[in-house]
N, C-alpha and C positions, 0 to 999 in steps of 0.2 A: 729114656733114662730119667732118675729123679733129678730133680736141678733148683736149687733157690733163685729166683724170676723175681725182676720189677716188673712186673703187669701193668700198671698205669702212673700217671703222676702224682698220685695221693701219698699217703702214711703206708709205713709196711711194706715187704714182701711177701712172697709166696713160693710155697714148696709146689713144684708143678711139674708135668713131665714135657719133655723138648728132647729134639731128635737126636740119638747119639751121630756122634761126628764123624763119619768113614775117612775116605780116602782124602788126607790132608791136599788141601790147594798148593801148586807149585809155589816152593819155595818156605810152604810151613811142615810144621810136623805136629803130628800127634799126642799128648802125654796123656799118662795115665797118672792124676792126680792123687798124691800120699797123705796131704795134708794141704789146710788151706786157709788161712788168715783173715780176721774179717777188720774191716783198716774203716778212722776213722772216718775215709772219703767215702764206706759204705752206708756209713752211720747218717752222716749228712742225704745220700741218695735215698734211704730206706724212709730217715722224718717228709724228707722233701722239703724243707724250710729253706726260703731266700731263691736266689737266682742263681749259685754258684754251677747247680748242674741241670739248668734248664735245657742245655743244649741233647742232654740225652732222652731227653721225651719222645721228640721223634723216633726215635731209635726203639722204640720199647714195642712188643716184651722184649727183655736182655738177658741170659744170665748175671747174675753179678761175680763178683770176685776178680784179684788180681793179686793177692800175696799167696804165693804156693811155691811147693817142689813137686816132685814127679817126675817118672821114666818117662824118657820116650818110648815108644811101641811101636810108630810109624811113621815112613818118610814120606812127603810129598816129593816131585819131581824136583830136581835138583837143589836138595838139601843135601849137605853133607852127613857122609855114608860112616861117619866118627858120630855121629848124634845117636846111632841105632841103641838103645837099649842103656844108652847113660842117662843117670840122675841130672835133674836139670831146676837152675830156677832162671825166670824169664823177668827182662825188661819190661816192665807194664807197660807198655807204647798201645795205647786203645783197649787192653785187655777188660772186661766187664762194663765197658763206655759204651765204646763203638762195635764191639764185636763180641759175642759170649765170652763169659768170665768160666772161673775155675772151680765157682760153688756146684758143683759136678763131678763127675766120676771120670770124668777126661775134656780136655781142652787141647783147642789148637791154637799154634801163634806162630810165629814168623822164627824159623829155623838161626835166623842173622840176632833176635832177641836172648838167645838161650845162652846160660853159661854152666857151666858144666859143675860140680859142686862134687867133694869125696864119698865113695862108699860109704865109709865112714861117719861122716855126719847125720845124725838123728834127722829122723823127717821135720820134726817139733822144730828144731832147728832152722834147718832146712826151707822152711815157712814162714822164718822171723827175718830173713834174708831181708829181703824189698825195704819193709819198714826200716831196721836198722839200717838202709843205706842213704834215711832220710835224715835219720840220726846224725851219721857218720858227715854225713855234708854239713850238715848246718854246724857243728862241731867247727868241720874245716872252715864255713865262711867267718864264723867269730874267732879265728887264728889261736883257738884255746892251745897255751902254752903251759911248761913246767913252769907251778907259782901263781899263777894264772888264780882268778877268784871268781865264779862264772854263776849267775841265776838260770835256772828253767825255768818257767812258766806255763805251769802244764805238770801234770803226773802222770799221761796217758805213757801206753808204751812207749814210741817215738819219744817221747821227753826221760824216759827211764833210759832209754839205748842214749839219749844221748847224754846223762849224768856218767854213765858205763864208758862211754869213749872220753868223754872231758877227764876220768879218773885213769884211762890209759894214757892220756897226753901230758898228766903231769898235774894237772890243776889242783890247788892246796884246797878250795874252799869249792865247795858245790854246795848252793842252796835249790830246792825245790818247793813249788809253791805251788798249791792245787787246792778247789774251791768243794768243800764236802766229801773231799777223796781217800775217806779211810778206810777203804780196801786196796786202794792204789798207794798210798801211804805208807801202809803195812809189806805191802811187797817190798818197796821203797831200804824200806828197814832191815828187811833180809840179804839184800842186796851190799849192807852197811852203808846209807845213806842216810841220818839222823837230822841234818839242818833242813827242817822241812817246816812248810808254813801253809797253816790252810786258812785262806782268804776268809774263810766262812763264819772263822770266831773272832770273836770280840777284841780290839787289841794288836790283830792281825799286821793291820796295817803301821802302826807305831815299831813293831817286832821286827818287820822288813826292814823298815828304816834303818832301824838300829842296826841288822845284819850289813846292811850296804856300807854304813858309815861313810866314807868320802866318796863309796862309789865302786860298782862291781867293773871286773876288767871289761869283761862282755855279759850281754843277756841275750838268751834264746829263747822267743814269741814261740810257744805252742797250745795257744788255746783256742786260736779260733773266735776270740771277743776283742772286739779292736779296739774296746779302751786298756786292752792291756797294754797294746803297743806305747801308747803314749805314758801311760804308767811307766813301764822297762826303760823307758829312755830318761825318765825321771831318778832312774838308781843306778846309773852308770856313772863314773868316774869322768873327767874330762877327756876328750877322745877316745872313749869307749866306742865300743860296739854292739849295735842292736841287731839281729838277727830274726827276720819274721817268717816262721815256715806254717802256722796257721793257715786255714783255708776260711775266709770270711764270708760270711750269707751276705754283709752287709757292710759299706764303706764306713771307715772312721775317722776322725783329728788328732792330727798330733799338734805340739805344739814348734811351730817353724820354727819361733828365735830362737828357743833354747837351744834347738840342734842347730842352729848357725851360730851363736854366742861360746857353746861349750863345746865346739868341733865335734859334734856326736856324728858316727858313721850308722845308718841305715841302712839295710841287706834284706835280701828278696832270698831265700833257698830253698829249691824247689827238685826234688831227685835228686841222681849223683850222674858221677861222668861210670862208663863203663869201669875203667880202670879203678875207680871206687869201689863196685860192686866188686870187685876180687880182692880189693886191700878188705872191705867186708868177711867175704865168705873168709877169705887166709884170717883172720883175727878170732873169729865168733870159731872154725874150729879148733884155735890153739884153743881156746878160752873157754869151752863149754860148758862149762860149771856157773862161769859168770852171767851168763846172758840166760842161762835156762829157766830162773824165776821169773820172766817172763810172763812166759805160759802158764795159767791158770786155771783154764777151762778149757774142755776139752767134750768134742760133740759127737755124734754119729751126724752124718746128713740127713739124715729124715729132722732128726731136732735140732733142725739149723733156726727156725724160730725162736726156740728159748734161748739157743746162742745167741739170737741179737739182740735180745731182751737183755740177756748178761751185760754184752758189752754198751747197748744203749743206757742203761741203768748206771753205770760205769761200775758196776763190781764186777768185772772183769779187766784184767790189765791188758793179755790178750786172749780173746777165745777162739780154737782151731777147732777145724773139723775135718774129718775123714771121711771121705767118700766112700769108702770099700770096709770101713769096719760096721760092724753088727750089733753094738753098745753104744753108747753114752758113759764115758767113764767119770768118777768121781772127781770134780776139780782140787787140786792139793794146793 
């Protein structure tokens, strides 16, 4: 089968064939992937910059990928006999790390990782699952409330899901900040999100200020560049809270006193709890209208390269692909 492959530790993927997967191992199952998300822990794997995921060299070739939906089609030995032929998206626990990923036409994972997701819900959907439940946490760690005044940091999807869930918990003021991101901006927009700041013009930084004024209730770190951290902790309100869910090539400084002088709380958020990924999935289907501008792009597998070209370029918010379709459709 066709399958998007890390082949060695350089720049890049590759479209390569690897063996389809039979009779799932006890205890996993089989799906047949519908759709399938390419996250920025791909993006980091595909440059290969920094140390963050030197641990999967060993490991390689790999498939990549871990945000999808998809049927099951087949049980390993003692999977539960309720998984046959339901829609499912999976806990990334090793998926496209340690063990083939979902950029494929089928993957296997561990039967106990799967959650079971409505008929009903679009695949497009369906695939935005995982990331939104990185969203949804980091949300949860900065206790965004009704009233609440909260910065992103970050325009990438994960930071748009989470302006999406701080706008379902109440929060009066959502700013977003993102650095030459005016194709992620413009999504932004559609979404009706207007207080947006891009780091990249002139000015930028005095604008922010001014938005913070005494200070945002919480900030949520999603860029990935660790002088934002110490940045975000500098526009927080007294006892505020910073929230860092970036993934770092490379360690940063923050500044100690301030966060011990002005009581700032620091936060790690990293996945959700199970029980999350179903306040998830129940939310994104009441809401489908809300979270669908999203997706942007939209691939066949064969052109899963120019998909990462999309989203590595960042003019893509998120780019999906389909294993089993026969196009490349137009991204809207």
């Amino acid at each position: 089968m066709l399958a998007l492959r890390k082949l060695t530790p350089g720049f890049g993927v590759a479209l390569a064939e690897a063996a389809a997967p039979q009779t799932p191992a006890p205890g996993d199952v089989l799906i047949e992937v519908e759709a399938a998300g390419i996250c920025g822990s791909d993006l980091h794997i595909y440059d290969a910059k920094g140390s963050a995921y030197d641990f999967l060299w060993p490991r390689l070739p790999l498939t990549l990928g871990h945000e999808f939906c998809g049927r099951v089609v087949r049980l390993g030995a003692g999977a539960p006999a309720a998984l046959l032929d339901r829609r499912v998206v999976a806990l990334p626990v090793g998926i496209g790390t340690q063990r083939d990923g979902c950029f494929a036409p089928w993957v296997t994972v561990p039967a106990a990782h799967c959650l079971p997701i409505p008929d009903t819900l679009d695949a497009e959907l369906g695939a935005l699952i995982e990331p939104l439940t990185v969203a949804h946490h980091a949300v949860a760690c900065a206790g965004i409330g009704p009233g609440q005044r909260l910065l992103v940091m970050g325009a990438g999807a994960i930071a748009q899901g989470a302006a999406l869930f701080a706008r379902l918990a109440g929060a009066r003021q959502i700013v977003v900040t993102g650095h030459a991101d005016t194709h992620r901006f413009a999504v932004l927009r559609r979404m009706g999100f207007d207080t947006l700041v891009d780091r990249a013009e002139a000015g930028s930084e005095q604008r922010l200020a001014a938005l913070a004024g005494e200070g945002f209730d919480a900030v949520i770190e999603m860029t990935g560049v660790a002088s934002t951290v110490d940045e975000g902790l500098g526009l927080l309100r007294r006892q505020g809270t910073l929230v860092a869910t970036g993934i770092h090539p490379a360690p940063g400084t923050i500044d100690i006193t301030r966060l011990v002088r002005r009581q700032l709380q620091l936060r790690g958020s990293y996945g959700n709890t199970r029980e999350g990924w179903q306040q998830v999935i129940d939310t994104v289907a009441a809401h489908p209208a809300q979270f669908a501008p999203l997706v942007t792009h939209r691939y066949a597998l064969r052109d899963g390269l120019q998909a990462f070209e999309a989203a590595y370029s960042r003019v893509a918010t998120k780019a999906l692909l389909f294993p089993h379709s026969f196009e490349t459709r137009t991204p809207r």
